[in-house]
C-alpha positions as CSV (number, residue, x, y, z in Angstrom):
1,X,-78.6,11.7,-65.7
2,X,-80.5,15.0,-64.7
3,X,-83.0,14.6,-62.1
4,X,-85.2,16.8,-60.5
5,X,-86.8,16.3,-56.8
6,X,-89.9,17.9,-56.6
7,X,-91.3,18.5,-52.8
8,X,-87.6,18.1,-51.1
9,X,-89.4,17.3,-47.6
10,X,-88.3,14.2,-45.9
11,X,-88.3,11.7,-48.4
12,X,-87.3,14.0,-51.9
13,X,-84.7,15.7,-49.5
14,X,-83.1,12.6,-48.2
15,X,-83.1,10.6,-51.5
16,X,-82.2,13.9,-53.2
17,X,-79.0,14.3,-50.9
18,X,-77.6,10.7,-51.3
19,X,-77.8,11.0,-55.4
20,X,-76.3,14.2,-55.5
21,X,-73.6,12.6,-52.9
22,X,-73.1,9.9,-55.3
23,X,-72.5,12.3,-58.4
24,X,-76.1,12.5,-59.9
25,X,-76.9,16.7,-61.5
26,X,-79.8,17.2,-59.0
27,X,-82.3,20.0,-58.9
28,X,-84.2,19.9,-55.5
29,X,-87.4,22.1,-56.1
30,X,-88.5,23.6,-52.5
31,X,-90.3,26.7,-51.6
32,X,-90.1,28.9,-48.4
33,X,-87.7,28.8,-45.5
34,X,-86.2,25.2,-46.6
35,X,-85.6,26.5,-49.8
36,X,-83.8,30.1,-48.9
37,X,-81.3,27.5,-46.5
38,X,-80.5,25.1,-48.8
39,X,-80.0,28.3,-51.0
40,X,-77.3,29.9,-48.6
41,X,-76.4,26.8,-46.9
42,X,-76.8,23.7,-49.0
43,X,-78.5,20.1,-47.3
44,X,-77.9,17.9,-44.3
45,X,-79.1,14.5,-43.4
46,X,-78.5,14.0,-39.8
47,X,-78.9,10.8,-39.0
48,X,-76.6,8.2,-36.6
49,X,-76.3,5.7,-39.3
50,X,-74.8,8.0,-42.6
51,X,-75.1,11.6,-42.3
52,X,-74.7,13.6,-45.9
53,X,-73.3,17.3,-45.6
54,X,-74.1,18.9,-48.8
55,X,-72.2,22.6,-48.8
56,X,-73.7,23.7,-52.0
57,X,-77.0,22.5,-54.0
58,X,-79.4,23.8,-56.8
59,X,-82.6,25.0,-55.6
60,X,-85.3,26.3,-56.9
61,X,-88.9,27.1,-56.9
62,X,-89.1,27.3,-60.7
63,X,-89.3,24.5,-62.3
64,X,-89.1,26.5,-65.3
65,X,-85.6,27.5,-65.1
66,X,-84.4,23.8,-64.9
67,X,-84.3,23.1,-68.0
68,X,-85.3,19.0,-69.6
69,X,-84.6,16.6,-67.2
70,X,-84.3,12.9,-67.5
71,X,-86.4,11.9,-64.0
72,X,-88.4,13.2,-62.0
73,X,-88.8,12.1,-58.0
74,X,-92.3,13.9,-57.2
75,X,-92.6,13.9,-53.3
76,X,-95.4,16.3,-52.6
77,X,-98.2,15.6,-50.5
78,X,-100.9,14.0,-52.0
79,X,-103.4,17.0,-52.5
80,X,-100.7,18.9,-54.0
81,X,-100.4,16.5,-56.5
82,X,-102.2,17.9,-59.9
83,X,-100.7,21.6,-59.4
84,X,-97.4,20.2,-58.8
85,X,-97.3,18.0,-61.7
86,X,-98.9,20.7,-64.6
87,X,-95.8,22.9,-63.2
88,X,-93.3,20.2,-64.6
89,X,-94.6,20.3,-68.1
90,X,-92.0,22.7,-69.2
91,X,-88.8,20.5,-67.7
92,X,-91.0,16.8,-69.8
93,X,-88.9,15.7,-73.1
94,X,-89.8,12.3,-74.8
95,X,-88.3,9.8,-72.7
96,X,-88.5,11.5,-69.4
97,X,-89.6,9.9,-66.1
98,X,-91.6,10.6,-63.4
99,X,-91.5,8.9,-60.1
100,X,-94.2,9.0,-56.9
101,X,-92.9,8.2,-54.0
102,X,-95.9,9.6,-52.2
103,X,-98.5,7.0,-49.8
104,X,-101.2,5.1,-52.1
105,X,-102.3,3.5,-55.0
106,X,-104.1,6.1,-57.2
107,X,-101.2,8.8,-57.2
108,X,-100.3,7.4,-60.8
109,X,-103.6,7.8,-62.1
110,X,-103.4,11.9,-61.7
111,X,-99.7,12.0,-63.2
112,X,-100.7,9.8,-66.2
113,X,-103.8,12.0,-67.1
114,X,-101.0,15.1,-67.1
115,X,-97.9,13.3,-68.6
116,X,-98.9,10.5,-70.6
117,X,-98.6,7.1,-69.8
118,X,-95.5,6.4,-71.4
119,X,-93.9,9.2,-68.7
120,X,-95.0,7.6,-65.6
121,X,-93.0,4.8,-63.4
122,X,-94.2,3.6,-60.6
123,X,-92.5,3.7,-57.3
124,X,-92.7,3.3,-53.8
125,X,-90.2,4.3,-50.6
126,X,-89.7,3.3,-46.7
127,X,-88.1,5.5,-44.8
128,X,-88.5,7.5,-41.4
129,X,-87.4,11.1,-42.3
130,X,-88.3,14.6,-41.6
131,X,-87.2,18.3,-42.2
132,X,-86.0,19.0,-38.9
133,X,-85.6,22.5,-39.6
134,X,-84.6,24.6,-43.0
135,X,-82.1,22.9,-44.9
136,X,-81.9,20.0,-42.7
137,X,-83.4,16.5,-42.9
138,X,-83.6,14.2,-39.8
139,X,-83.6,10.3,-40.3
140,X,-84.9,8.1,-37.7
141,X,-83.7,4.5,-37.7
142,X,-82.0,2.8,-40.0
143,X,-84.4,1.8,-42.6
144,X,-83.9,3.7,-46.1
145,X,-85.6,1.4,-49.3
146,X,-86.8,3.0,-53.0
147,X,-88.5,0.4,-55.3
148,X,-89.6,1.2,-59.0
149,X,-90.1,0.2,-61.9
150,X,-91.7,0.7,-65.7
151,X,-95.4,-0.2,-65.4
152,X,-95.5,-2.2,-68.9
153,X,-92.2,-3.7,-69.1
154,X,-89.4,-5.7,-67.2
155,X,-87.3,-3.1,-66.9
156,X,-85.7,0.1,-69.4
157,X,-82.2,1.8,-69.6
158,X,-83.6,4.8,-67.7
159,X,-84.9,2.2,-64.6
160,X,-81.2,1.0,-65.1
161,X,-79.1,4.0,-65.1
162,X,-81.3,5.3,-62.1
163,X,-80.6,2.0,-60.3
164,X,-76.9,3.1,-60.9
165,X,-77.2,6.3,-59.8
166,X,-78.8,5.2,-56.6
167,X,-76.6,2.6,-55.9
168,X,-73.5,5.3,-56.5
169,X,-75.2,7.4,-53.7
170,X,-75.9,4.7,-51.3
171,X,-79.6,4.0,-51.4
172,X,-81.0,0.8,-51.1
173,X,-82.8,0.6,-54.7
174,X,-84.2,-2.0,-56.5
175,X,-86.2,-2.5,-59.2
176,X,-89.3,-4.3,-59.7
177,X,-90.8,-6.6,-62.1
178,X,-94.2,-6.0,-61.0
179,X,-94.3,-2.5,-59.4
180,X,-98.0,-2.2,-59.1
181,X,-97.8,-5.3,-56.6
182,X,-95.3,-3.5,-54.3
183,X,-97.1,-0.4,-54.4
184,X,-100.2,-2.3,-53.1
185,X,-97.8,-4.4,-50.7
186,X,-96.4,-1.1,-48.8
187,X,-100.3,0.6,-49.2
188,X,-102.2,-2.8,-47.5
189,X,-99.9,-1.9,-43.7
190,X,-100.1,1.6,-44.6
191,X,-103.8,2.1,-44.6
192,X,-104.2,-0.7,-41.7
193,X,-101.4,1.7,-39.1
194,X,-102.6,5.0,-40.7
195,X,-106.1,4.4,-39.6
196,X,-106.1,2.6,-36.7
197,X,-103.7,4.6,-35.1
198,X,-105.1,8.0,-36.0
199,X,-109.0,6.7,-35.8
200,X,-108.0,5.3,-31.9
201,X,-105.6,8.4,-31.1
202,X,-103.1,5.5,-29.8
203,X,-100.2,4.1,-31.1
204,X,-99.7,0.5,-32.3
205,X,-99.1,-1.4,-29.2
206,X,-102.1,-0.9,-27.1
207,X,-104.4,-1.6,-30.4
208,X,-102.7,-4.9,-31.4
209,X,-102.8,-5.9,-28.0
210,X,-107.0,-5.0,-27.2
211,X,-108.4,-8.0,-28.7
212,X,-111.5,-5.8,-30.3
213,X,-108.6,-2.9,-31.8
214,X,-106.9,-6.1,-33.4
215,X,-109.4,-7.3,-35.0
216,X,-110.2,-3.7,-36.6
217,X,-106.4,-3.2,-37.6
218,X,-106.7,-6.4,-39.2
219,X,-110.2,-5.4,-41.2
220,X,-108.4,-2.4,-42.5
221,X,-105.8,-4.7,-44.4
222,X,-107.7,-7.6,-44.8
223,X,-109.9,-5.3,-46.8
224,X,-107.5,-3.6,-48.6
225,X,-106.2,-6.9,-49.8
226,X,-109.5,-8.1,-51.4
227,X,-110.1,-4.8,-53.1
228,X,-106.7,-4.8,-54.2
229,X,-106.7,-8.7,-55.6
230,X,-110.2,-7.6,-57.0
231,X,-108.7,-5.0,-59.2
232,X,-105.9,-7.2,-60.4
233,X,-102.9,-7.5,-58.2
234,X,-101.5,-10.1,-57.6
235,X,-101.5,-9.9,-53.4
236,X,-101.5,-13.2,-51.8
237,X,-104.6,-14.2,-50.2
238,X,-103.3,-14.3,-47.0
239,X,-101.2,-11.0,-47.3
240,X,-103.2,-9.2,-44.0
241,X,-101.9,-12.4,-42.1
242,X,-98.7,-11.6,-42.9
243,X,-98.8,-8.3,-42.3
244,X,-100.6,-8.6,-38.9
245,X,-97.5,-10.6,-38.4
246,X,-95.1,-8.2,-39.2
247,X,-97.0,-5.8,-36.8
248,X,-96.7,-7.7,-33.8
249,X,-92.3,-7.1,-34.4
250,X,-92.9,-3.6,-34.3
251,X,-92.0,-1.2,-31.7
252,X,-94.8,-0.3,-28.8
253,X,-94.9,3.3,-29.6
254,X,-95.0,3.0,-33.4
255,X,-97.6,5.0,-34.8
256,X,-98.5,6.7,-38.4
257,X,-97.5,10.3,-40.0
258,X,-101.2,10.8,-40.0
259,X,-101.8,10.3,-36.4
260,X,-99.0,12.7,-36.0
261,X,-100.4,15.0,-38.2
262,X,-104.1,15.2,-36.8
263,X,-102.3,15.7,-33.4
264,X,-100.5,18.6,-35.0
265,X,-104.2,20.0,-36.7
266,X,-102.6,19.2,-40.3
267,X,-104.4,17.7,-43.5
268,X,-104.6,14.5,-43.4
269,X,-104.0,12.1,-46.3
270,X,-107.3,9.6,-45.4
271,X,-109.1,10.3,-48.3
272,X,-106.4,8.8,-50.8
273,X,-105.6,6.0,-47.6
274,X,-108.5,4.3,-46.2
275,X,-110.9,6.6,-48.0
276,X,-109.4,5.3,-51.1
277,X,-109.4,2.0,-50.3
278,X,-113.7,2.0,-49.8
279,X,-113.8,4.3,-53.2
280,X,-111.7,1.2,-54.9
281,X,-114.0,-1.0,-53.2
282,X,-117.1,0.1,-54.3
283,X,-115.3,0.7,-57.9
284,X,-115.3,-3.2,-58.0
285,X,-118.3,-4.2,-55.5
286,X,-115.9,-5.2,-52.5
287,X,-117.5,-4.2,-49.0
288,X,-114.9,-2.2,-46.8
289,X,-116.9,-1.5,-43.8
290,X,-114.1,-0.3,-41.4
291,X,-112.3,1.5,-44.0
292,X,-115.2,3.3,-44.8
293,X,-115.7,3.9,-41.0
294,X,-112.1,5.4,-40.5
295,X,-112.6,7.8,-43.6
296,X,-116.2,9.3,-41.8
297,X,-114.6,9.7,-38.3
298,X,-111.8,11.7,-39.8
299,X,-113.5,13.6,-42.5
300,X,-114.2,16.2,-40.0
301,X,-110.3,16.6,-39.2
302,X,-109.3,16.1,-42.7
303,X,-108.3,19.7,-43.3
304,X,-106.6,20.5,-40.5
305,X,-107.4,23.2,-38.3
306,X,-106.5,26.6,-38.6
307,X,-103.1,27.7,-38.2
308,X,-102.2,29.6,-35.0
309,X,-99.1,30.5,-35.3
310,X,-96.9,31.1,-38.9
311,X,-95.4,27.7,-40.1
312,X,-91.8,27.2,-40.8
């Protein structure tokens, strides 16, 4: 199986690693400083639980000069996502795959108009990982997950011999029967922590414990959960519940890459998060009031600022 990883960041670099570790022919497609280390040096994970030292990897920042490819991992961030995907068509045969494992629901949407429906899986990823510095990926706890699946069937021989690969490389993988549910499963806590954390400048503990913040993290997945049972999925009506329960065993300091990122003056990601879920919303008539409300207070920031000094 040839697989390319396109946007080798955090998540393409540290998936990327453990299937080339596991014997997988892996292309990581990178650009600047990263991509000139793993170049010279090849890839590490550092991480307490399972580092990967990598001495030598394929690079590039040609898709181009890859050559047909079975599967695709596309990483990038979100408003990357249409140039990144039109530079794939060369490396596209009948039968190949493409992945997201980037935050929302209507990443798919974008790939499909470019690469057919028949090309796109869907797929979803937890993890806590960074690029720590070119060449090198940093993972933070323990947790490492990739779900996927075909969107109109069970399951295919290329979801199979990826599961395989995966598995060879250590990754806990698994495929789904109903992909568009877990997609919407990991997007109803993401939109709720991305934007009450970032909107509130605070990190997870002092909002679920403020009575009035509760209540607003709760909004933001309670509403996510009726837009997304209004457009079909099949989310349990009490999915925020459960969720809201699932934030209370967090950490105190949790926060969002968002939050981090508007405290670090880069783009933000709300208009596919919680600006997404009000433009599903109104798609299907569903009121999302405090969605809505994050996506205005952080439209201003949703650029970034201006860069002060040259970036890695």
């Amino acid at each position: 199986m040839r697989i390319a990883i396109m946007g080798s960041g955090g998540v393409g670099g540290y998936f990327g690693a453990r299937l080339a570790k596991g014997g997988a022919d892996v292309t990581f497609i990178a650009r600047g400083a990263h991509l000139a280390a793993m170049r010279e040096q090849g890839l590490t994970v550092e991480s307490a639980h399972e580092p990967i030292r990598l001495p030598k990897v394929h690079a590039t920042d040609d898709p181009g000069t890859i050559g047909p490819v079975d599967i695709v991992l596309f990483c990038v961030k979100l408003r990357d996502t249409e140039s990144a995907a039109r530079s794939l068509l060369p490396i596209m045969r009948p039968g190949s795959a493409v992945i997201s494992l980037q935050n929302g629901v209507q990443k798919d949407d974008t790939l499909r108009a470019i690469f057919g429906e028949a090309a796109v899986m869907g797929g979803v990823a937890y993890m806590a990982t960074t690029i720590a510095r070119p060449g090198v990926i940093a993972q933070t706890g323990a947790i490492q997950r990739m779900i996927f699946g075909e969107y109109n069937a069970p399951s295919s021989a290329r979801a199979e011999t990826l599961l395989e690969a995966c598995k060879r490389g250590g990754i806990n993988a698994e495929l789904s029967a109903d992909i568009r549910r877990a997609i919407w499963e990991k997007y109803v806590f993401l939109v709720g922590l991305s934007g009450a954390t970032t909107a509130m400048r605070m990190p997870l503990g002092p909002i679920r414990e403020n009575p009035v913040s509760r209540q607003f993290l709760f909004d933001l997945m309670r509403e996510t959960v009726a837009v997304g049972r209004a457009h079909g999925v099949a989310l349990p009506e009490d999915y925020a519940e459960q969720r809201m329960a699932f934030a209370d065993s967090l950490p105190h300091d949790m926060t969002s890459s968002m939050h981090h990122d508007l405290d670090r003056g880069r783009p933000l990601e709300v208009r596919w998060l919680s600006g997404g879920v009000a433009t599903l919303g109104a798609a299907v008539g569903v009121p999302t009031p405090a969605n809505r409300a994050v996506n205005d207070v952080l439209v201003l920031h949703a650029a970034g600022r201006p860069m002060t000094t040259p970036a890695i």
